[in-house]
C-alpha positions as CSV (number, residue, x, y, z in Angstrom):
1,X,136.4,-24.3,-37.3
2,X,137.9,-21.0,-35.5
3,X,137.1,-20.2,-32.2
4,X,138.4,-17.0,-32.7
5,X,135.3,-14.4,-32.2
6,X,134.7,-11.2,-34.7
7,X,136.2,-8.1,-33.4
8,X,134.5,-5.0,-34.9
9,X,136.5,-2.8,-36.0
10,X,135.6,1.2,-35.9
11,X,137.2,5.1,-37.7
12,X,137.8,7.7,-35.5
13,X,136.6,10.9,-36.9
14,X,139.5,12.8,-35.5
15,X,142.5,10.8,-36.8
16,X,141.2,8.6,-38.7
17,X,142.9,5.3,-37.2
18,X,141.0,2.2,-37.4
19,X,140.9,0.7,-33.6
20,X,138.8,-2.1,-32.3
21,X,135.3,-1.0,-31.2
22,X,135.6,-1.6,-27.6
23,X,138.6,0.7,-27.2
24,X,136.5,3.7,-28.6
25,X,134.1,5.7,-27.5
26,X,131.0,6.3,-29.4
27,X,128.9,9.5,-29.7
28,X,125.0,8.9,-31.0
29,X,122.6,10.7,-32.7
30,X,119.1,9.9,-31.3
31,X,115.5,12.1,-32.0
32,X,118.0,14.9,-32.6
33,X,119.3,14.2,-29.2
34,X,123.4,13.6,-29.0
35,X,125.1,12.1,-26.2
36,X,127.7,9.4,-25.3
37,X,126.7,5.5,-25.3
38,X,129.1,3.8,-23.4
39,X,127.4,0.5,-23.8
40,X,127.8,0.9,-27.8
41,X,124.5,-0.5,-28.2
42,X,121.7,2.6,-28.6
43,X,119.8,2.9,-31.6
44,X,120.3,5.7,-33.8
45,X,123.8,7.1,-35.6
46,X,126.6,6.7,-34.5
47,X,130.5,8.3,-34.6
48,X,132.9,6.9,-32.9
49,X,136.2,8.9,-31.5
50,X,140.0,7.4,-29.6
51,X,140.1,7.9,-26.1
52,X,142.8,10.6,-26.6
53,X,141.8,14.5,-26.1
54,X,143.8,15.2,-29.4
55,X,141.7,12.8,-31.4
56,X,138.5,15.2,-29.5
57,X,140.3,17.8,-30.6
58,X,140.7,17.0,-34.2
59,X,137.2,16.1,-34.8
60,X,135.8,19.0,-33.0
61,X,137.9,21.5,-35.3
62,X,137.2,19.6,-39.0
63,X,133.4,19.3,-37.9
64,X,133.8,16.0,-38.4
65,X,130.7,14.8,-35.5
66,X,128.0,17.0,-37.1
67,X,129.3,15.1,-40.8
68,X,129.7,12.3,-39.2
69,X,126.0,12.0,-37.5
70,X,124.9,13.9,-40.4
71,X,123.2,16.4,-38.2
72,X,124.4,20.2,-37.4
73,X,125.2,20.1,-33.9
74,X,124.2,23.9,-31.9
75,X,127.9,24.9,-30.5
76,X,126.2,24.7,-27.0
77,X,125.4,20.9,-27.7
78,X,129.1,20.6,-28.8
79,X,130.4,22.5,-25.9
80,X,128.6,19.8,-23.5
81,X,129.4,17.1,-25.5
82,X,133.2,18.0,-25.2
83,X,133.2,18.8,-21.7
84,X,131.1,14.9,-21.2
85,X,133.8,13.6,-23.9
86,X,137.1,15.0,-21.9
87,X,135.4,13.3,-18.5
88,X,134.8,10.1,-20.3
89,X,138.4,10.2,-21.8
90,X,139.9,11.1,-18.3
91,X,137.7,8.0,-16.6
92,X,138.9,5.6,-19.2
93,X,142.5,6.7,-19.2
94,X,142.6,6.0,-14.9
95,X,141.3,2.7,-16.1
96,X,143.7,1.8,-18.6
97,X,146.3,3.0,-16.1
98,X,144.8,0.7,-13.1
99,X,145.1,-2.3,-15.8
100,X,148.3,-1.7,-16.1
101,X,149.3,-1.8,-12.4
């Protein structure tokens, strides 16, 4: 037998690379309610995105999170969203940078 565990593995909706789950950050669609779940367990749909403002970027311009979570998402909502996304992306990059230290 393998010991090896199962890595999920997860699409960015901005440029379309496949990357292991954990190295992602997922956006959910909950009671109409959209918001980032950075333990990548809350019910209700997900879309995930690369921790890279160009991958943000990319999805925000094709409209890929409101066909992604199958849910039109008010330009106000998106406008919080990226500004929560971009602080997310900064945190994680400090942390990847720390890593590598």
């Amino acid at each position: 037998m393998s010991s090896r565990r199962h890595i999920p593995i997860r699409t960015c909706i901005g440029c379309g690379e496949k990357k292991p789950k954990r190295e992602m950050i997922r956006i959910v669609c909950q009671d109409e309610n959209i918001f980032i779940d950075p333990t990548g367990k809350a019910s209700g749909r997900g879309a995930y995105v690369c921790v890279n403002l160009n991958c943000l970027e990319e999805a925000i311009k094709k409209k890929a999170f409101s066909h992604a979570l199958k849910y039109h998402i008010p330009s106000e909502v998106l406008e919080k969203l990226k500004r929560d996304l971009h602080q997310e992306i900064l945190k994680r990059g400090e942390k990847d940078e720390k890593k590598n230290l």
